[in-house]
Backbone as a chain_set.jsonl record, in Angstrom:
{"seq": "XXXXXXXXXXXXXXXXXXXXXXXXXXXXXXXXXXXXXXXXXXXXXXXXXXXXXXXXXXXXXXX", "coords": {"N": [[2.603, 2.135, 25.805], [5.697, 1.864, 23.479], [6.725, 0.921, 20.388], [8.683, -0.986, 19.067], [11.441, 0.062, 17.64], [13.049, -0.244, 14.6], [16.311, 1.38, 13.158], [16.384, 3.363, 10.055], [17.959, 3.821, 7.878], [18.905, 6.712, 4.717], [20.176, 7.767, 1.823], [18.561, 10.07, -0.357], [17.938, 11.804, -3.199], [17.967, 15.502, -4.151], [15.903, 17.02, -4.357], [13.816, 15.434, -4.393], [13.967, 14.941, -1.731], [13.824, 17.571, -0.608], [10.986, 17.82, -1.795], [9.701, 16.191, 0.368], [9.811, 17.321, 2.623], [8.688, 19.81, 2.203], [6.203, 19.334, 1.976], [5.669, 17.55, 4.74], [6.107, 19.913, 6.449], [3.652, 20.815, 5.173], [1.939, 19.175, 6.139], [2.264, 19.536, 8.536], [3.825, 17.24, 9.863], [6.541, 14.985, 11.165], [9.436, 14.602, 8.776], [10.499, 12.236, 8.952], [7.851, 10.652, 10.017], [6.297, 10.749, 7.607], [7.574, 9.805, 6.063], [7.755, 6.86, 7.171], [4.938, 6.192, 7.047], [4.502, 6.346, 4.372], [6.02, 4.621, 3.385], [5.352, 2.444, 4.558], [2.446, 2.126, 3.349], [3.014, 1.962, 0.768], [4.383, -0.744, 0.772], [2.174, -2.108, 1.903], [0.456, -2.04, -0.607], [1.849, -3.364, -2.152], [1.972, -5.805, -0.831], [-1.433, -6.361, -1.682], [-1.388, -5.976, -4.451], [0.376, -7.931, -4.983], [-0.652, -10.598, -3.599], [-3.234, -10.717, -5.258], [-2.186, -11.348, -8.381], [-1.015, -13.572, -7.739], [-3.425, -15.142, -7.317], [-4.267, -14.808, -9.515], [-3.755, -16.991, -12.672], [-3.009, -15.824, -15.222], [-0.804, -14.51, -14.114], [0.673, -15.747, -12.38], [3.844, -18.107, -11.516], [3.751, -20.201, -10.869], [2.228, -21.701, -12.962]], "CA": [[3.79, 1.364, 25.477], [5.786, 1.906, 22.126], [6.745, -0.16, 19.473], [10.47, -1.364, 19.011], [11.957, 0.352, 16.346], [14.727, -0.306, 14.205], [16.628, 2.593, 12.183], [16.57, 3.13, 8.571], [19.084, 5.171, 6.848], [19.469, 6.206, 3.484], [20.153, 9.187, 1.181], [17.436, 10.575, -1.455], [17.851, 12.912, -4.275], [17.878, 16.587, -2.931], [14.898, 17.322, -5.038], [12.907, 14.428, -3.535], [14.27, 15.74, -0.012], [12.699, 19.144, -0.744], [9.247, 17.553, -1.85], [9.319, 15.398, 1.026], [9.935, 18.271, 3.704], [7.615, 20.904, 2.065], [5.157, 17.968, 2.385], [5.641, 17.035, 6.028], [5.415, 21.21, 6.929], [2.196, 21.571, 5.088], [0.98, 18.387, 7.037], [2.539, 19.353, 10.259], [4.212, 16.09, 10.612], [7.54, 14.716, 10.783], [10.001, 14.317, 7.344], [10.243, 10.431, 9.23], [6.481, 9.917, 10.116], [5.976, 10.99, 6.291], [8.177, 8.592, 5.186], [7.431, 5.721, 7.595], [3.509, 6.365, 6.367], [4.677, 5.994, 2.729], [6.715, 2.945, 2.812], [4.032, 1.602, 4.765], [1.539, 2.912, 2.28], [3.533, 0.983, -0.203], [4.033, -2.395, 1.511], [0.568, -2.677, 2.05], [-0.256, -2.125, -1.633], [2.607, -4.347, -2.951], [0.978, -7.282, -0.414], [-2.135, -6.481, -2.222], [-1.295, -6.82, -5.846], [0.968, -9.413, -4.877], [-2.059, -11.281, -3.645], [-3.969, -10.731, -6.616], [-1.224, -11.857, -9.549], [-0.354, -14.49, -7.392], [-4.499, -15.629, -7.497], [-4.675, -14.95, -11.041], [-2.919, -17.58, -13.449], [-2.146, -15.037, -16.153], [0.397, -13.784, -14.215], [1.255, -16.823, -11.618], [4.595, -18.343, -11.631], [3.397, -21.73, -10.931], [0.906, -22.088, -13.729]], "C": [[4.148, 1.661, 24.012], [6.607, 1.003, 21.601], [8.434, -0.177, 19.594], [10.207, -1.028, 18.074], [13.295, 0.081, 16.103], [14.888, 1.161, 13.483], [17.0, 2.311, 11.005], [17.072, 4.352, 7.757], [19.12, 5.658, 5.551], [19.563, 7.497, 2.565], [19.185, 9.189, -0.397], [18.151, 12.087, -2.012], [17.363, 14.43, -3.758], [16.294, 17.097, -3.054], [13.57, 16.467, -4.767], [12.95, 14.613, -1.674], [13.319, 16.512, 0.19], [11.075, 18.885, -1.316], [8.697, 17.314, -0.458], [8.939, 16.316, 2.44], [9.299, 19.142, 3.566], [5.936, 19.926, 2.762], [4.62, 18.087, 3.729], [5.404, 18.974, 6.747], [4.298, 21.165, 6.492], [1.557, 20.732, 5.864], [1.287, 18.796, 7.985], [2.809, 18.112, 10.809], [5.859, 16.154, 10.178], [8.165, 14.158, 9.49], [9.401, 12.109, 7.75], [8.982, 9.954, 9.344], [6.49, 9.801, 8.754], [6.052, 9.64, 5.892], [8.133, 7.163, 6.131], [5.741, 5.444, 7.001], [3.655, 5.907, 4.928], [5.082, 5.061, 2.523], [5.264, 1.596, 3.326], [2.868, 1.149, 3.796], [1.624, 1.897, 0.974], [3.832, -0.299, -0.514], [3.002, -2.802, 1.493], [-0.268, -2.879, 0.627], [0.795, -2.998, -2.251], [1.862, -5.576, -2.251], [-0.18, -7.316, -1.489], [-2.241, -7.085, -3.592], [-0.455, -7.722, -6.118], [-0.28, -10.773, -4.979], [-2.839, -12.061, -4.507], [-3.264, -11.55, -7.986], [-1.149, -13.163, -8.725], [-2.209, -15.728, -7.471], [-5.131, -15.591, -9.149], [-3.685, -15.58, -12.15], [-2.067, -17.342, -14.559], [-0.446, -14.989, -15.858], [1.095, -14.45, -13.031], [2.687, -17.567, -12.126], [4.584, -19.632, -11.764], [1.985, -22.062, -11.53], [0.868, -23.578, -13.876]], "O": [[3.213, 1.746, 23.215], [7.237, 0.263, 22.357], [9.156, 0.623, 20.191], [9.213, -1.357, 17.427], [14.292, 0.097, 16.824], [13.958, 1.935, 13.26], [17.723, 1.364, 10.697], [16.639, 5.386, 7.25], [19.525, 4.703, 4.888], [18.689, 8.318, 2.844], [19.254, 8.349, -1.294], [18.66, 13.044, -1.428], [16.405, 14.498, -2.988], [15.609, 17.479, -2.105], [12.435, 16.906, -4.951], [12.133, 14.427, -0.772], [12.295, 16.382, 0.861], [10.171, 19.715, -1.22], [7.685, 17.852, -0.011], [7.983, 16.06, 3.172], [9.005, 19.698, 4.624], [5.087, 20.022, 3.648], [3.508, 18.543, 3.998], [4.472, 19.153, 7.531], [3.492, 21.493, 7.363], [0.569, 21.195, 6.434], [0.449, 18.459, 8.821], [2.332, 17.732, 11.879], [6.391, 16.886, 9.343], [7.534, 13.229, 8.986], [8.631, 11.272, 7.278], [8.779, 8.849, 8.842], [6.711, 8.638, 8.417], [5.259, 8.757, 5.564], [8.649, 6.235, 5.508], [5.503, 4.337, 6.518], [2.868, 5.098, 4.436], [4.711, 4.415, 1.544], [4.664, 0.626, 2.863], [2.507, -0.008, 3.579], [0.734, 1.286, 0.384], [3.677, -0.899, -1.577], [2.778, -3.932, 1.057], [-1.286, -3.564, 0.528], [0.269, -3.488, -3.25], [1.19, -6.326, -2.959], [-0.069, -8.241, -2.293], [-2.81, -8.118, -3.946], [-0.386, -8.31, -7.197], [-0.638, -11.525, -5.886], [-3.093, -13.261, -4.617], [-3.968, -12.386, -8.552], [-1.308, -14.072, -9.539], [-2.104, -16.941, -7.654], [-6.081, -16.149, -9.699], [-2.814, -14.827, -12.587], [-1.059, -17.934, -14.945], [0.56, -15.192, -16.537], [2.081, -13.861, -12.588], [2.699, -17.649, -13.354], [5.254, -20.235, -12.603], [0.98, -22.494, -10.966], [-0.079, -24.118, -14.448]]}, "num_chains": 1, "name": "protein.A"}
């Protein structure tokens, strides 16, 4: 069974294009897996040090 997807559009810098697509050939994956892997990649580490700041009072909003 696969996942419901939505679509996500958006235009990048040509020069970030051409990283992204040399990239995805040397892995042998798709430009989109790439970049669904990376945002992911990135979500998961913003939760994290969200997390963290948000457990440490330094840098808490509701000190």
């Amino acid at each position: 069974m696969s996942k419901i997807r939505a679509v996500m559009v958006f235009h990048a810098p040509v020069e970030l294009y051409e990283e992204t697509q040399k990239i995805a050939s040397e892995e042998m994956i798709s430009i989109s897996s790439l970049c669904r892997k990376s945002l992911k990649d990135m979500i998961d580490n913003y939760k994290i040090v969200k997390q963290q700041s948000d457990n440490n009072q330094l840098f808490s909003v509701n000190r």
